[in-house]
CHARMM-style PDB file with segment names, atoms N, HN, CA, C and O in Angstrom:
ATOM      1  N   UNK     1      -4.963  -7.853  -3.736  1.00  0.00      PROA
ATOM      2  CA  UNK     1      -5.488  -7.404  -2.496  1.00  0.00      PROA
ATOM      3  C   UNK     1      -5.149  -5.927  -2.355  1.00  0.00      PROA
ATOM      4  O   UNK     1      -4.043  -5.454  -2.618  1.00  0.00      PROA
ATOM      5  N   UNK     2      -6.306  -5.176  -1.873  1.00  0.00      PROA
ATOM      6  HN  UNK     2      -7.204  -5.561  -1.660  1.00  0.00      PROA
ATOM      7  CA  UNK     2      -5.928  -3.709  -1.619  1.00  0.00      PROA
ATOM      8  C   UNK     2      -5.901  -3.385  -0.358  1.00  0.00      PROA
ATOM      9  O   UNK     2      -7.005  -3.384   0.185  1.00  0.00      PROA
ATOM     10  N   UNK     3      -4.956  -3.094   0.324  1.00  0.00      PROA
ATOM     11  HN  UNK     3      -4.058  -3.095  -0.117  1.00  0.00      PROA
ATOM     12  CA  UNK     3      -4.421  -2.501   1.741  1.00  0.00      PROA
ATOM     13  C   UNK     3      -4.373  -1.218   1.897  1.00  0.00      PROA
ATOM     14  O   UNK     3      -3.515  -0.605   1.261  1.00  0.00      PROA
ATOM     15  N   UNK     4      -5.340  -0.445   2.838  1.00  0.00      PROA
ATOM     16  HN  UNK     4      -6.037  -0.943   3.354  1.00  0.00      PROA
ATOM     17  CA  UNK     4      -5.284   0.882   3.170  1.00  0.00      PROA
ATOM     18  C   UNK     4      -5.339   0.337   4.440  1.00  0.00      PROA
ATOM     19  O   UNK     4      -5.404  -0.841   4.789  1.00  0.00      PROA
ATOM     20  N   UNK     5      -5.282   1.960   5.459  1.00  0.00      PROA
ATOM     21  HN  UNK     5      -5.229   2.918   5.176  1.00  0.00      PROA
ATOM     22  CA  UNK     5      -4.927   1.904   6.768  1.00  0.00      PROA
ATOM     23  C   UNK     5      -4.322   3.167   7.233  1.00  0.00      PROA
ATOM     24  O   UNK     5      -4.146   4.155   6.519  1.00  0.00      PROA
ATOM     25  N   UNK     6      -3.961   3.045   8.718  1.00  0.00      PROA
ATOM     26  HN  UNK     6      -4.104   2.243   9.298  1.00  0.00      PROA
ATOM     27  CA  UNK     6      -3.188   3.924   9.342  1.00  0.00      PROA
ATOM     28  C   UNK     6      -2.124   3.485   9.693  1.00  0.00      PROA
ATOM     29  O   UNK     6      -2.046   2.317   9.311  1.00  0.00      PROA
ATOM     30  N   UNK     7      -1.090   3.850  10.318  1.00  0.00      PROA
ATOM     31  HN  UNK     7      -1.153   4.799  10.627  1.00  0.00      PROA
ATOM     32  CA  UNK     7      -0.014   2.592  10.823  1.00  0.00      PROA
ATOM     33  C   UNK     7       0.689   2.354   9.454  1.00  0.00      PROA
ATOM     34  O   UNK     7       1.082   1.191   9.358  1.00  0.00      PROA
ATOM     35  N   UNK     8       0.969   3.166   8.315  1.00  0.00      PROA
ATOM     36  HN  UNK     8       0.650   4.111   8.393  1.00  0.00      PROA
ATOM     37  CA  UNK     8       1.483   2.741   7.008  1.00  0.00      PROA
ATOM     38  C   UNK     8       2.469   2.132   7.425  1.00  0.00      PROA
ATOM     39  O   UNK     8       2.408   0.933   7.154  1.00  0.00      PROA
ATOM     40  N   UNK     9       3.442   2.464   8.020  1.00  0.00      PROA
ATOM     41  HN  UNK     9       3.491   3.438   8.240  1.00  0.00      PROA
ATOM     42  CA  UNK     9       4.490   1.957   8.395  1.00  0.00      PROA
ATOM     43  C   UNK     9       5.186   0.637   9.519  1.00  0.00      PROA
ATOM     44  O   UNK     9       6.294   0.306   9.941  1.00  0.00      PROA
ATOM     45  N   UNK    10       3.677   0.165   9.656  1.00  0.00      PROA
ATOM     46  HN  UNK    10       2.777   0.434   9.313  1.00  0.00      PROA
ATOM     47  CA  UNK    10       3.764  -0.568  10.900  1.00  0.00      PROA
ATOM     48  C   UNK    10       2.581  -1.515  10.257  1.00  0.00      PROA
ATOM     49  O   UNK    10       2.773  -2.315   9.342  1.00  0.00      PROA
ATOM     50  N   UNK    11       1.491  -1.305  10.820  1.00  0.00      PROA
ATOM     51  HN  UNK    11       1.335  -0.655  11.563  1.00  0.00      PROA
ATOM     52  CA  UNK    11       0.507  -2.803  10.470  1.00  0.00      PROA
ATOM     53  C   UNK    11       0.111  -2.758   8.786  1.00  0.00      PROA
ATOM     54  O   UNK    11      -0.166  -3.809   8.206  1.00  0.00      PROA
ATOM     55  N   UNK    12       0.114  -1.492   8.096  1.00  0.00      PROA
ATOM     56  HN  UNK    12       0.340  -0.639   8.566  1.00  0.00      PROA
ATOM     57  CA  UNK    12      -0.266  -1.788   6.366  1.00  0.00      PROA
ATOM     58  C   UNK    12       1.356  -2.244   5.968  1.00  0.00      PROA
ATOM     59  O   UNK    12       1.287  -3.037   5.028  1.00  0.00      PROA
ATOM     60  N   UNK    13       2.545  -2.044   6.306  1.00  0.00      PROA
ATOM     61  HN  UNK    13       2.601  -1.400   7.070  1.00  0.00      PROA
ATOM     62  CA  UNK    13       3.514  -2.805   6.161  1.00  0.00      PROA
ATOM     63  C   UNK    13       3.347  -4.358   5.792  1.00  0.00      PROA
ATOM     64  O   UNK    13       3.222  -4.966   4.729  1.00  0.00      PROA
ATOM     65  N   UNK    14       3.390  -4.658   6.892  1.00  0.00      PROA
ATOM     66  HN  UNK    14       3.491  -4.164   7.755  1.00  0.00      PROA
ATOM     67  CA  UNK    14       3.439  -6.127   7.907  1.00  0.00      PROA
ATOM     68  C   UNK    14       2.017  -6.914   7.642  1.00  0.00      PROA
ATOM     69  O   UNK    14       1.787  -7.854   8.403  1.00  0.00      PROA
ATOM     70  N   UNK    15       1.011  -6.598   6.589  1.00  0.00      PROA
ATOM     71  HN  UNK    15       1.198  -5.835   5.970  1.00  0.00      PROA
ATOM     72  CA  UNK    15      -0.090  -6.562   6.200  1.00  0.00      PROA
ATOM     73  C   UNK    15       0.292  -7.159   4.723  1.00  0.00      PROA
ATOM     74  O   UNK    15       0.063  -8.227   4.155  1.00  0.00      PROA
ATOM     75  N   UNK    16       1.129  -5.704   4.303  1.00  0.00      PROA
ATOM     76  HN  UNK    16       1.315  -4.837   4.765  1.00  0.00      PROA
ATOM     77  CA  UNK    16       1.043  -6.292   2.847  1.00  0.00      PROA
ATOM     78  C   UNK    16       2.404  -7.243   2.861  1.00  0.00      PROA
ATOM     79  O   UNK    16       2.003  -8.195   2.190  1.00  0.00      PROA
ATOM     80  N   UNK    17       3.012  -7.381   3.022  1.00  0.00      PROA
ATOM     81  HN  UNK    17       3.337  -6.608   3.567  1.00  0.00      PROA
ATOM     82  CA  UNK    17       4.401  -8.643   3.958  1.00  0.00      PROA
ATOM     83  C   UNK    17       3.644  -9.560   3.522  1.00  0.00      PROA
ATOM     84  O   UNK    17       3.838 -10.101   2.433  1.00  0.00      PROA
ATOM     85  N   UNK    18       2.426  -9.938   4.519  1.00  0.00      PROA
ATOM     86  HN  UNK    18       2.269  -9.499   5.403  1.00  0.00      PROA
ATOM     87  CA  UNK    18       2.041 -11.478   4.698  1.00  0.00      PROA
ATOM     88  C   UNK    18       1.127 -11.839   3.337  1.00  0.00      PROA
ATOM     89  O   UNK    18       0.881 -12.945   2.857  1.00  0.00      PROA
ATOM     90  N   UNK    19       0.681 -10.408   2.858  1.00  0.00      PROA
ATOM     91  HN  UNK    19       0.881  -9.509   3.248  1.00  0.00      PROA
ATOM     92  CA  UNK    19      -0.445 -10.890   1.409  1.00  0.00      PROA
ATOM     93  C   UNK    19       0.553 -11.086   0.425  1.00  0.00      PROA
ATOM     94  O   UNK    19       0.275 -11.944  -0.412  1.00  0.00      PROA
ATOM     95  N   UNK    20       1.970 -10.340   0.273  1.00  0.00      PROA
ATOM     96  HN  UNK    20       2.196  -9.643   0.954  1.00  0.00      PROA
ATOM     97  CA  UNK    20       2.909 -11.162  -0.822  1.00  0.00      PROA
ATOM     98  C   UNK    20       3.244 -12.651  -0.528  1.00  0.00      PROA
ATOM     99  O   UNK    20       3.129 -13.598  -1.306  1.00  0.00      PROA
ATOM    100  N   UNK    21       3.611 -12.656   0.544  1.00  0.00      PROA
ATOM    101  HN  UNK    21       3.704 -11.887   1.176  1.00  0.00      PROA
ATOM    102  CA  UNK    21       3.805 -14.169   1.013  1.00  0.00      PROA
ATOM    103  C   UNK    21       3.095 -15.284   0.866  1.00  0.00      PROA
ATOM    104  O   UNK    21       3.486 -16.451   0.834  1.00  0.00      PROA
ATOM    105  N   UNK    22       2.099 -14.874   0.783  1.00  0.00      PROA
ATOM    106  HN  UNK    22       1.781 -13.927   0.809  1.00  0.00      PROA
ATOM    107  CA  UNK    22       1.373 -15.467   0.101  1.00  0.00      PROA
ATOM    108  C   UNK    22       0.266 -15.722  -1.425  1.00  0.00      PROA
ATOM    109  O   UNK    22      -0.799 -16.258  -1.733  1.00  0.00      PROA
ATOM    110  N   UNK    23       1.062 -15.158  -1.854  1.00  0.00      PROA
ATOM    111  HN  UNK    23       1.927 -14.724  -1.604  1.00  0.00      PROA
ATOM    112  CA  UNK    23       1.333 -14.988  -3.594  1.00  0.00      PROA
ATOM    113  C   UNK    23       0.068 -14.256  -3.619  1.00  0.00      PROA
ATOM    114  O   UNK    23      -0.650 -14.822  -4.444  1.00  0.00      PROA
ATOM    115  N   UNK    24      -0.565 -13.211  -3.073  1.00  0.00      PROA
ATOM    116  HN  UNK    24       0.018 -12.751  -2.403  1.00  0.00      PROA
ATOM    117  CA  UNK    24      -1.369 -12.581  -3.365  1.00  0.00      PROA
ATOM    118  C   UNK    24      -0.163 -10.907  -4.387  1.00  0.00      PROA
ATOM    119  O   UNK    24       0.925 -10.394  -4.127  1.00  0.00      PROA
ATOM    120  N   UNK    25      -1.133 -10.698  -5.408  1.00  0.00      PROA
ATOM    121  HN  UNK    25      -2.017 -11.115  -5.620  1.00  0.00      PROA
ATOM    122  CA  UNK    25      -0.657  -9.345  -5.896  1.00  0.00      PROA
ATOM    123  C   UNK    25      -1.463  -8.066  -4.832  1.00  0.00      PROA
ATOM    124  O   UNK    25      -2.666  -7.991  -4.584  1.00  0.00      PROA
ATOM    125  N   UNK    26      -0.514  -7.284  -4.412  1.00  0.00      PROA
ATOM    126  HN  UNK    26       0.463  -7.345  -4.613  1.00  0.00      PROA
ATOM    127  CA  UNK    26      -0.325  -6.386  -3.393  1.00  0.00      PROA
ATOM    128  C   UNK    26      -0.313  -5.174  -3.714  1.00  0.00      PROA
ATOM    129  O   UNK    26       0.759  -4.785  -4.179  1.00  0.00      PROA
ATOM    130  N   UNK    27      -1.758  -3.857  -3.568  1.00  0.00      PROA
ATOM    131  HN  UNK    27      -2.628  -4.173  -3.190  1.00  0.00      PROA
ATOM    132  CA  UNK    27      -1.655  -2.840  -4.108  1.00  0.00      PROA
ATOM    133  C   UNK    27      -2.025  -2.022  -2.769  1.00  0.00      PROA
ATOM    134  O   UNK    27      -3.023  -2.345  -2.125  1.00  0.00      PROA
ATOM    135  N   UNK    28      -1.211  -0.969  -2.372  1.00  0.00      PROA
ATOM    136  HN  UNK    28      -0.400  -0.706  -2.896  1.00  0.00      PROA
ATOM    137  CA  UNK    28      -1.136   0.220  -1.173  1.00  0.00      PROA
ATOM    138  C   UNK    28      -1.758   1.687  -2.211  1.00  0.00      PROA
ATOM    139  O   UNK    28      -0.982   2.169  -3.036  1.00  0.00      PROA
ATOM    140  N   UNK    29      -2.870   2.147  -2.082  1.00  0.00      PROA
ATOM    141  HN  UNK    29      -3.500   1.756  -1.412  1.00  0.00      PROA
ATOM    142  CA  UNK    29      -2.582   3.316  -2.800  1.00  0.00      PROA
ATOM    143  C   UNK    29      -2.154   4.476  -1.931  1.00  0.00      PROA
ATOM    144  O   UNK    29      -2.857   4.934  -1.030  1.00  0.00      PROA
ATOM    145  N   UNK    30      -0.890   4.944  -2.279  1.00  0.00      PROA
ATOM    146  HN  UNK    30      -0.319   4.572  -3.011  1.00  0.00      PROA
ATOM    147  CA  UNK    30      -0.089   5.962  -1.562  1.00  0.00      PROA
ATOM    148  C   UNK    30      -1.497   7.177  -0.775  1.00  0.00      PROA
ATOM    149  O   UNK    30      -1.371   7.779   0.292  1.00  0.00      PROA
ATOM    150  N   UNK    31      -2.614   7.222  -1.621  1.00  0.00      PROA
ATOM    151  HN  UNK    31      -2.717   6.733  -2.487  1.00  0.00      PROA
ATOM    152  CA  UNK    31      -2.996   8.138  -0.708  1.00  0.00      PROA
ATOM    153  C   UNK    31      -4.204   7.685  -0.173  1.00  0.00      PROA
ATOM    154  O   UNK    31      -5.279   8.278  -0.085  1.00  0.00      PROA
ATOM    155  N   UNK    32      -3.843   6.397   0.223  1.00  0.00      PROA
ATOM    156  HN  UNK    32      -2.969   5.916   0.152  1.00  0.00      PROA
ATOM    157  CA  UNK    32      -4.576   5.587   1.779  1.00  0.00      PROA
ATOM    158  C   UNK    32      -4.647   5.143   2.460  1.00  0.00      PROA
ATOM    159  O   UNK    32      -5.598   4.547   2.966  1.00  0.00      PROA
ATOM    160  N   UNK    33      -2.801   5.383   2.961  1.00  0.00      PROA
ATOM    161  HN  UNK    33      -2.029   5.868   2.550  1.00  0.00      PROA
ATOM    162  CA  UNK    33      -2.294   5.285   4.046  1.00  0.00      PROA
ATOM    163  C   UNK    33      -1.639   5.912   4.977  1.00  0.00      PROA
ATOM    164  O   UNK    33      -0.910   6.734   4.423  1.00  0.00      PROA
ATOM    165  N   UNK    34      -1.523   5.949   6.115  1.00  0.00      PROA
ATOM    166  HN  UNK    34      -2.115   5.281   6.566  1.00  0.00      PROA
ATOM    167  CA  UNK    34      -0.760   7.396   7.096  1.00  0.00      PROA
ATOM    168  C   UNK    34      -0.281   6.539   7.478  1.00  0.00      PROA
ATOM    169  O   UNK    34      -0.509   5.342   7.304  1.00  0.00      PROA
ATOM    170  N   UNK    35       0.756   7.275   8.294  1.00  0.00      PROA
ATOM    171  HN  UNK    35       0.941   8.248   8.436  1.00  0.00      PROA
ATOM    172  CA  UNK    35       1.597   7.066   9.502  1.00  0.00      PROA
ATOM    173  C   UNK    35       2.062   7.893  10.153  1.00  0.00      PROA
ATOM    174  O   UNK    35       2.302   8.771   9.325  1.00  0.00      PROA
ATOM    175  N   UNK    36       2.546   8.445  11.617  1.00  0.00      PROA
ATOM    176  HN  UNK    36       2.351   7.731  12.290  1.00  0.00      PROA
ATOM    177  CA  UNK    36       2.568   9.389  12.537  1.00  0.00      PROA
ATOM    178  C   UNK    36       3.795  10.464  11.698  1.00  0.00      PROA
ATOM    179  O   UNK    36       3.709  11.692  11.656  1.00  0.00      PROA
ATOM    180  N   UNK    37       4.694   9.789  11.196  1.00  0.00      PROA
ATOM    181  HN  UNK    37       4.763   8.792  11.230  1.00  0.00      PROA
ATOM    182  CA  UNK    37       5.793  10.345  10.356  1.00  0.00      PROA
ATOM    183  C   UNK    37       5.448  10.521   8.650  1.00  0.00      PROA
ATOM    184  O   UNK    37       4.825   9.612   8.102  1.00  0.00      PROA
ATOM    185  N   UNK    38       5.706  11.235   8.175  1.00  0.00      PROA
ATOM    186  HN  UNK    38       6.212  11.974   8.620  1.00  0.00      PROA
ATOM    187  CA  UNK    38       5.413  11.068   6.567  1.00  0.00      PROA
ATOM    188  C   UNK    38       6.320  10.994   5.888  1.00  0.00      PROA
ATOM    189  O   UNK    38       6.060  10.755   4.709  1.00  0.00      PROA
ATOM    190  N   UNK    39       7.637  11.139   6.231  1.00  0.00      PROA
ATOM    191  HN  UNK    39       7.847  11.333   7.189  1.00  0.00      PROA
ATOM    192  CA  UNK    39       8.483  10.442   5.579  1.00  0.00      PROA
ATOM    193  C   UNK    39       9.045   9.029   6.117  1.00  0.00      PROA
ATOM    194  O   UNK    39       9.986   8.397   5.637  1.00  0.00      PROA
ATOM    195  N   UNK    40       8.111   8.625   7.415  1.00  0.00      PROA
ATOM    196  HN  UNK    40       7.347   9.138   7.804  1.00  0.00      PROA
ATOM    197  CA  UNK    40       8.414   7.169   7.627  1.00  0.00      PROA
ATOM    198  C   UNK    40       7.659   6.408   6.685  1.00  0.00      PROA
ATOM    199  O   UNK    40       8.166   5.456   6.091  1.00  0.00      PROA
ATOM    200  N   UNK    41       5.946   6.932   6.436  1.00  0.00      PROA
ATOM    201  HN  UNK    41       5.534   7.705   6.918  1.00  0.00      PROA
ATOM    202  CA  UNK    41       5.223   6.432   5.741  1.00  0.00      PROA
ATOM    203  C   UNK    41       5.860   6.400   4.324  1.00  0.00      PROA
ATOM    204  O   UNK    41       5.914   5.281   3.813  1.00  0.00      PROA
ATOM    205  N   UNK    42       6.418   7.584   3.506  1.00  0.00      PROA
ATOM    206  HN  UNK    42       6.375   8.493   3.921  1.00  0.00      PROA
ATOM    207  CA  UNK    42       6.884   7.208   2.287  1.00  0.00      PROA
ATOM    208  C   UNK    42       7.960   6.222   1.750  1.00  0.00      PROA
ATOM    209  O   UNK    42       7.870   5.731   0.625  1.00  0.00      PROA
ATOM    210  N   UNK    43       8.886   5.980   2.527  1.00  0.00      PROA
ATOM    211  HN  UNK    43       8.958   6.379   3.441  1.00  0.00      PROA
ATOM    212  CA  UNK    43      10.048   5.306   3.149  1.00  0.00      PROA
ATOM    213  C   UNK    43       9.537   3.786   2.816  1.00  0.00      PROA
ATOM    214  O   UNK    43      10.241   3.026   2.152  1.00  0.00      PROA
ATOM    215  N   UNK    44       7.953   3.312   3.451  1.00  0.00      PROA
ATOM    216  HN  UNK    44       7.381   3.929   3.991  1.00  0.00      PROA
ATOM    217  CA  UNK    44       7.155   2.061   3.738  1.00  0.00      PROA
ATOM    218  C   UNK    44       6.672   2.476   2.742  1.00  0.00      PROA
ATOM    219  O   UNK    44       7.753   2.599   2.166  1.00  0.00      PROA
ATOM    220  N   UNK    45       5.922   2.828   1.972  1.00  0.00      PROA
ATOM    221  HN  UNK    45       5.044   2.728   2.439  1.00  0.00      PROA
ATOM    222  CA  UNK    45       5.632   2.875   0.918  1.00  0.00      PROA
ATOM    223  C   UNK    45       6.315   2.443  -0.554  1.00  0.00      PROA
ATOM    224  O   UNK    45       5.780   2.007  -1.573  1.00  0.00      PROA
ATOM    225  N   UNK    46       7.549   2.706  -0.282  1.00  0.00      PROA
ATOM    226  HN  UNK    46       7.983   3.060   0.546  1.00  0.00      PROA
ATOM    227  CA  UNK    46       8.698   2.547  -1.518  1.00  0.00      PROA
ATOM    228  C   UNK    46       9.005   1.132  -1.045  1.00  0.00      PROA
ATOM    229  O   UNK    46       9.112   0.338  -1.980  1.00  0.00      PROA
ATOM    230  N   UNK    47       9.156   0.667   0.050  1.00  0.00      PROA
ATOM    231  HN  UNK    47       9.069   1.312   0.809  1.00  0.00      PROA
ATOM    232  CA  UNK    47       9.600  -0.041   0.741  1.00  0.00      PROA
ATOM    233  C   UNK    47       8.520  -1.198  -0.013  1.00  0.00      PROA
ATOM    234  O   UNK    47       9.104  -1.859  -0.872  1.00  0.00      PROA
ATOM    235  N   UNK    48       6.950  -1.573   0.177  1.00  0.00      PROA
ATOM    236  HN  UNK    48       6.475  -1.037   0.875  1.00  0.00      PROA
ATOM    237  CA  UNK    48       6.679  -2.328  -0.621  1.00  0.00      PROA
ATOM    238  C   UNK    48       6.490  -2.346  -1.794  1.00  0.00      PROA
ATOM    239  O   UNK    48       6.250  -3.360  -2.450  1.00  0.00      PROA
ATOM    240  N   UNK    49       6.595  -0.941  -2.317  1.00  0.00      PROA
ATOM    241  HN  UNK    49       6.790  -0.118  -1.784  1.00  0.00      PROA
ATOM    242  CA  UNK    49       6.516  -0.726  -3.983  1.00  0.00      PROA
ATOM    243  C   UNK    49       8.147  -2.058  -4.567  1.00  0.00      PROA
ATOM    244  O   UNK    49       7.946  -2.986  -5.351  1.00  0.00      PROA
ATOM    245  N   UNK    50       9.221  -1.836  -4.088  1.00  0.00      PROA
ATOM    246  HN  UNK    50       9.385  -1.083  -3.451  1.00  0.00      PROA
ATOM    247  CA  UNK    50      10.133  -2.183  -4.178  1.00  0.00      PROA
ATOM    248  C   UNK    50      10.758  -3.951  -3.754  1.00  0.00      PROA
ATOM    249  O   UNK    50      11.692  -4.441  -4.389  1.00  0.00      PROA
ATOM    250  N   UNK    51      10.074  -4.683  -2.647  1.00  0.00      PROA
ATOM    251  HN  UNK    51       9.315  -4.286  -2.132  1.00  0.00      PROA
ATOM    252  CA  UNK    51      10.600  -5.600  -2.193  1.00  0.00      PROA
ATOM    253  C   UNK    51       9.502  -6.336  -2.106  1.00  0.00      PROA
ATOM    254  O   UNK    51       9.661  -7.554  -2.183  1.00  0.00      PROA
ATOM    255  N   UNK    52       7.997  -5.751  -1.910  1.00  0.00      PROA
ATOM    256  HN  UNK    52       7.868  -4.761  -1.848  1.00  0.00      PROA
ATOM    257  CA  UNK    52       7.195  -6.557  -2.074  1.00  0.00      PROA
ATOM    258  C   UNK    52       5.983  -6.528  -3.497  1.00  0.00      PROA
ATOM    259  O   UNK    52       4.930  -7.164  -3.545  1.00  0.00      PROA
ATOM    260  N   UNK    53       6.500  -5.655  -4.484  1.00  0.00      PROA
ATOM    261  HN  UNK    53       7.356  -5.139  -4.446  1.00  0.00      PROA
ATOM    262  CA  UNK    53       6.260  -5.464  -6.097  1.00  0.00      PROA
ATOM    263  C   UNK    53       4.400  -4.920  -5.671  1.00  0.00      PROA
ATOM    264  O   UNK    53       3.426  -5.377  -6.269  1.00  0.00      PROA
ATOM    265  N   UNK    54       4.329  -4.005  -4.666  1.00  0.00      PROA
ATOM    266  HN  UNK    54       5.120  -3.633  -4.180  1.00  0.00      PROA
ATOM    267  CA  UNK    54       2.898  -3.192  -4.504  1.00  0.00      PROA
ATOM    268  C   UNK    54       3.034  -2.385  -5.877  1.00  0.00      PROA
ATOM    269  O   UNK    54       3.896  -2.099  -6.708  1.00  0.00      PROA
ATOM    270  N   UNK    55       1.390  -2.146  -5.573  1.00  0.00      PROA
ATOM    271  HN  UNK    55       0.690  -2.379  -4.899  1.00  0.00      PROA
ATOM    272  CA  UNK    55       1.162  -0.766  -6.488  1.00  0.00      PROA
ATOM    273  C   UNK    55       0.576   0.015  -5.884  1.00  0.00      PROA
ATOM    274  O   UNK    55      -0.599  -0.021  -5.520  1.00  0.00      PROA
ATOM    275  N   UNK    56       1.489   0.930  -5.700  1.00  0.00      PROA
ATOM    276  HN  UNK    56       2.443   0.960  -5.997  1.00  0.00      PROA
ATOM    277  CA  UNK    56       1.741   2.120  -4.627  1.00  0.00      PROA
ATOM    278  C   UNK    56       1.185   3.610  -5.482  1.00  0.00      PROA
ATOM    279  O   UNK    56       1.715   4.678  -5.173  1.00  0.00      PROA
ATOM    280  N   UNK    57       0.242   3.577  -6.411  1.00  0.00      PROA
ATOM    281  HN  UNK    57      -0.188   2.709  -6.662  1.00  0.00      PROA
ATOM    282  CA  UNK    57      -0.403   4.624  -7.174  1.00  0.00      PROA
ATOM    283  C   UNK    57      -1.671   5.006  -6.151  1.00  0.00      PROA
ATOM    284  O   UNK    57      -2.328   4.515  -5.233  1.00  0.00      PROA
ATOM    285  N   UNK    58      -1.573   6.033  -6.825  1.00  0.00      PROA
ATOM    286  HN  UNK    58      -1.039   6.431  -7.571  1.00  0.00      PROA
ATOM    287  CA  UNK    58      -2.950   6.782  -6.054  1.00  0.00      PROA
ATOM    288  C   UNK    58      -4.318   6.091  -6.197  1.00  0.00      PROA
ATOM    289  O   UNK    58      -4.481   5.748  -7.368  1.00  0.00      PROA
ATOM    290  N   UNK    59      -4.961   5.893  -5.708  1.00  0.00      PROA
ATOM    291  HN  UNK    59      -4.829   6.171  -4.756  1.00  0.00      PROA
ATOM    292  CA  UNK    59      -6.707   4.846  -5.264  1.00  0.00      PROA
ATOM    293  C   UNK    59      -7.057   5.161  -7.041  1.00  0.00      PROA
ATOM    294  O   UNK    59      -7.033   4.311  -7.931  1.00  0.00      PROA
ATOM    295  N   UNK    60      -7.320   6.388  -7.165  1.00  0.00      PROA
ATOM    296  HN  UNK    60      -7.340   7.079  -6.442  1.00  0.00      PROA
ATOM    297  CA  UNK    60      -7.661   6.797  -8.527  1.00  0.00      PROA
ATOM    298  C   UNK    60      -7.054   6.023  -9.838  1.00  0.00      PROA
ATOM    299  O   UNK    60      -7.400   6.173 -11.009  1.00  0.00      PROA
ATOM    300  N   UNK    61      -6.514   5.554  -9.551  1.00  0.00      PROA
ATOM    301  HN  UNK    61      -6.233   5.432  -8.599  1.00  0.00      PROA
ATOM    302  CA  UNK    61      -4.841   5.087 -10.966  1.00  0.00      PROA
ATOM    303  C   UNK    61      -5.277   3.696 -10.922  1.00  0.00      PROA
ATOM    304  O   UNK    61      -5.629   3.267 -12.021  1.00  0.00      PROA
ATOM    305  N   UNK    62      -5.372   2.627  -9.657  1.00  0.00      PROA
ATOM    306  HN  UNK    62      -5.087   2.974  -8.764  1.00  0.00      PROA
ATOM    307  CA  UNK    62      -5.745   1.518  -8.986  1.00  0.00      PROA
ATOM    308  C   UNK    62      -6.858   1.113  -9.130  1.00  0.00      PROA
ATOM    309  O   UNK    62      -6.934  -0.067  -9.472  1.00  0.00      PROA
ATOM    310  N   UNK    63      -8.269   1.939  -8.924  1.00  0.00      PROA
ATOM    311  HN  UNK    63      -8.207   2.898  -8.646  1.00  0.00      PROA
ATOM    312  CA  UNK    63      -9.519   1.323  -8.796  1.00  0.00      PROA
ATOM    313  C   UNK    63      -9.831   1.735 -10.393  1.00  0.00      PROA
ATOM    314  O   UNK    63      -9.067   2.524 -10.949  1.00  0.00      PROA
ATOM    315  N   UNK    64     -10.957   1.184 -11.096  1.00  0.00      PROA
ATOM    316  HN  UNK    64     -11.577   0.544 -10.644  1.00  0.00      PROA
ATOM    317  CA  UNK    64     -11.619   1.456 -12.186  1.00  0.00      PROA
ATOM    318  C   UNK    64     -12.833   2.668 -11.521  1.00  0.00      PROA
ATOM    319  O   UNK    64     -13.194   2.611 -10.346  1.00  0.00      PROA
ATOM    320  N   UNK    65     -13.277   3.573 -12.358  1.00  0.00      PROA
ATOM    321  HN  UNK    65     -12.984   3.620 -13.313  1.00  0.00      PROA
ATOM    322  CA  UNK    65     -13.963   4.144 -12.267  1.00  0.00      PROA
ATOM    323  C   UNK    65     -15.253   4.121 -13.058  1.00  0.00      PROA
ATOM    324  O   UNK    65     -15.349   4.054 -14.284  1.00  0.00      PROA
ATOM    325  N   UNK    66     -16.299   4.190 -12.103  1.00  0.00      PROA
ATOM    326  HN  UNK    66     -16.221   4.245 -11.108  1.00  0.00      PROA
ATOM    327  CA  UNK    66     -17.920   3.737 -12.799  1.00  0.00      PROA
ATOM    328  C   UNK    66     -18.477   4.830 -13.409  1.00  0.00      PROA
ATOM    329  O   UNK    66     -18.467   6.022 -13.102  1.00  0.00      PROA
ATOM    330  N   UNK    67     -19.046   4.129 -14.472  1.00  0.00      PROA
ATOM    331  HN  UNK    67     -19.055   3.161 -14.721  1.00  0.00      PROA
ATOM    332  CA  UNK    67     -19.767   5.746 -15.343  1.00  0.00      PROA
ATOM    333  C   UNK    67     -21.313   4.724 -15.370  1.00  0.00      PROA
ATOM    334  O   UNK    67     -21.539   3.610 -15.842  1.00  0.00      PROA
ATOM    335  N   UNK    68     -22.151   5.686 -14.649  1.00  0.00      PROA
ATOM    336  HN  UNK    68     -21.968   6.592 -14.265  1.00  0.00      PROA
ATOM    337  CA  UNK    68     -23.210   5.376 -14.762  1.00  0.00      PROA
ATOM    338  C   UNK    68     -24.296   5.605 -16.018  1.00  0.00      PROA
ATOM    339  OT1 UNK    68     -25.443   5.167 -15.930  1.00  0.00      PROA
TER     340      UNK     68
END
């Protein structure tokens, strides 16, 4: 499951929380999520890279890219 948002630190948190919990694999790409603080957001970021095993890479690193 891929989780972007605003609120990194608050609802894409508590978002990706409930998609580990439920044995979903959990990917945040660090640059598609905010939060009012940016080192609260990085903080939540490491935070599910770390306890909830996200992949916290940039959208680019994460998505496949189409060659037409």
């Amino acid at each position: 499951m891929i989780i972007t948002g605003i609120a990194g630190d608050n609802c894409v948190l508590f978002t990706a929380a409930d998609a580990y919990m439920r044995e979903f694999d959990v990917a945040v790409p660090a640059d598609c999520t905010a939060s009012l603080d940016a080192d609260c957001n990085r903080s939540a970021l490491e935070h599910m890279r770390v306890t909830l095993k996200a992949d916290t890479r940039l959208a680019k690193r994460i998505l496949p890219t189409r060659r037409a």
